[in-house]
Steps between C-alpha positions, in 0.01 A plus 500: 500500500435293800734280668529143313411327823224712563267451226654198313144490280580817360848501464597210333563630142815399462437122564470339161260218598279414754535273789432153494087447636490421838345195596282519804437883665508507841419823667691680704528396904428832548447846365847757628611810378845473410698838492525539114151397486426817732695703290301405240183565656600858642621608138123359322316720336115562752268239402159464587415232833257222387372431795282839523430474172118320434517443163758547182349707198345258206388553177307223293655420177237268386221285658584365766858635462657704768842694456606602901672799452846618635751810469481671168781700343771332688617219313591244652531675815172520652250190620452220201145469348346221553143326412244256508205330305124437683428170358158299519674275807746684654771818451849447286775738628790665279808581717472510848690846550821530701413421890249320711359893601495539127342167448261538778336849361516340150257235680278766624538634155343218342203506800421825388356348161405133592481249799588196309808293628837561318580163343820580296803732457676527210821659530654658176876478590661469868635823614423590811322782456240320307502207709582534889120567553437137415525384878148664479303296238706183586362550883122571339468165316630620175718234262801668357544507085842607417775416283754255660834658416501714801874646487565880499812669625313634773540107602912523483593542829214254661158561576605644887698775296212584287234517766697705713627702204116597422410508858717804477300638230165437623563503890420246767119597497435434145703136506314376803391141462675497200595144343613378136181382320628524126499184451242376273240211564439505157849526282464678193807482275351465150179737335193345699165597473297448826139534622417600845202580639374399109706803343743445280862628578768496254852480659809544254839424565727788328844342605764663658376868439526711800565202734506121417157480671274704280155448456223692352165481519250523242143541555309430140138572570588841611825570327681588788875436581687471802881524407639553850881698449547399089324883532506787714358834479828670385611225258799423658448132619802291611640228367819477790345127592421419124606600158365824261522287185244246735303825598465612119365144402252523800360840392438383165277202652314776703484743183309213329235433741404899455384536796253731631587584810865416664609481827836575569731432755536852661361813410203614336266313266576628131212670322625319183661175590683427157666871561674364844608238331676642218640730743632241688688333143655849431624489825627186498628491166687896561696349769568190278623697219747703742640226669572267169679855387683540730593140497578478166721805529723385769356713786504379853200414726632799736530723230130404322347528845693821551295696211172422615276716795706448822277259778313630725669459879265271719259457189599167353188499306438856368489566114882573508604211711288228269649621194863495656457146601319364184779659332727245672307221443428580124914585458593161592184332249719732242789334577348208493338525160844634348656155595240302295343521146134619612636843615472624140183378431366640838642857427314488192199396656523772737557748275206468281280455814669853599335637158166501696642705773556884548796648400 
């Protein structure tokens, strides 16, 4: 795993809440490579440069619906997907990627398919990987739609520690001009319906699911759904900055709308979106059933984590690594749960929702 102070985003599992929301971002003086960050950046994985590339992949999901396509079959390891919608006045963006580079070819993405001006964003949650691209859109005219509650743990140690800690990740290139644009011009905090550019856009407010900033977007005329990182391609999402009882209530919201076509956060767009998420519920509740277990049976947190697939070094976000640090997360909601009178309801509820699952 890496160093705590060298990718605090990523390596925050054992915090057991977030950090209070900042009030007022103010970017950093300047943009310096400290010597963990380096590290960091030596040991990355090789991305792809966004500056010689003209346009991302796209794929339309509806009319007027545009999924921009990133790294399939890496979890949550490769680039985020992102999106947008052509409407009759102007373009509505979903997620803004994870860098101004990324942001910038995401903009030539969308001038690929249509020279309208990009009025809005809409951010889905506030990790930066989904939203340090904003600087972009922000810069082009566009008005921010995001949920308020902007704290993740990438936030702990102060927004200098965070954009240095990515700058690490990304590099110096990609984070040029780079500046915090998350927060929203228009606040969304309860389910809102919207029309822009005379489309209508359905925004619901999950609650604490994977962070306490979720959104989801829900397009009715074309029965499409952007769920940013409440799904991923492998099924593992993370709830480390929010809850997996709050992630199981959001995914039976989105299993209601029965959605055509669904957008996930990273990965690959599912053939059959009800399938990813089930997938993601057996997932979820798996790990659930383990930890409460375990709980119930007197085993410690070291010794639960101890008999699941050892982390992957330098991959804080791998298949292994997610698991490993849901686990913690989900061990202390056992705990929790044990101490009050809902935790035998909620194993029971679990464990006829598990009836649906493989064995």
């Amino acid at each position: 795993m890496l160093p705590r102070s060298t990718l605090p985003w990523l390596l925050l599992a054992l915090a057991a809440a977030a950090a209070p929301a900042v009030a007022q971002r103010v970017p950093p003086a300047t943009l310096t490579l400290d010597s963990t960050s380096a590290a960091a950046l030596r040991r990355r994985q090789p991305r792809e440069r966004p500056d010689t590339i003209r346009a991302f992949p796209t794929r339309k999901l509806g009319e007027g619906v545009y999924a921009v396509l990133g790294d399939t079959g890496r979890g949550s390891e490769g680039r985020s997907n992102a999106g947008f919608v052509v409407t009759k006045t102007g373009v509505v963006v979903i997620d803004a990627l994870a860098s101004p580079a990324q942001g910038k070819t995401l903009l030539r993405t969308i001038r690929t398919i249509t020279p309208l001006p990009v009025q809005w964003l809409i951010l889905t949650h506030h990790h930066p990987d989904h939203t340090f691209g904003a600087i972009v859109f922000k810069r082009a005219g566009a008005k921010i739609i995001a949920h308020p509650d902007r704290r993740t743990l990438a936030s702990e140690d102060g927004d200098d520690a965070m954009v240095s800690a990515w700058t690490g990740v990304l590099g110096l290139r990609e984070m040029q001009g780079f500046a915090f644009a998350d927060t929203p011009d228009i606040p969304v905090a309860h389910d809102t319906t919207l029309t822009l550019g005379g489309r209508e856009f359905v925004i619901d407010v999950p609650g604490t699911a994977h962070t306490a900033g979720d959104l989801v977007i829900w397009l009715p005329d074309a029965r499409v759904l952007f769920a940013g990182d409440l799904l991923i391609e492998d099924g593992v999402a993370m709830v480390v900055d929010g809850s997996s009882g709050g992630l199981l209530a959001a995914l039976d919201r989105v299993a209601a709308l029965e959605p055509l076509q669904v957008m996930p956060g990273h990965g690959r767009i599912p053939a059959n979106p009800m399938q990813l998420i089930q997938l993601t519920r057996c997932e979820t509740l798996a790990l659930r059933t383990k930890m409460r277990n375990d709980v119930q049976q007197g085993v410690s947190m070291s010794r639960a984590l101890a008999s699941l697939p050892p982390a992957d070094r330098d991959r804080a976000v791998s298949r292994n690594s997610r698991v490993r640090r849901n686990a913690v997360r989900i061990f202390a909601e056992m705990e929790q749960e044990l101490m009050h009178s809902s935790g035998e309801l909620s194993a029971k509820k679990d464990s006829v929702a598990m009836l649906s699952c493989p064995r």
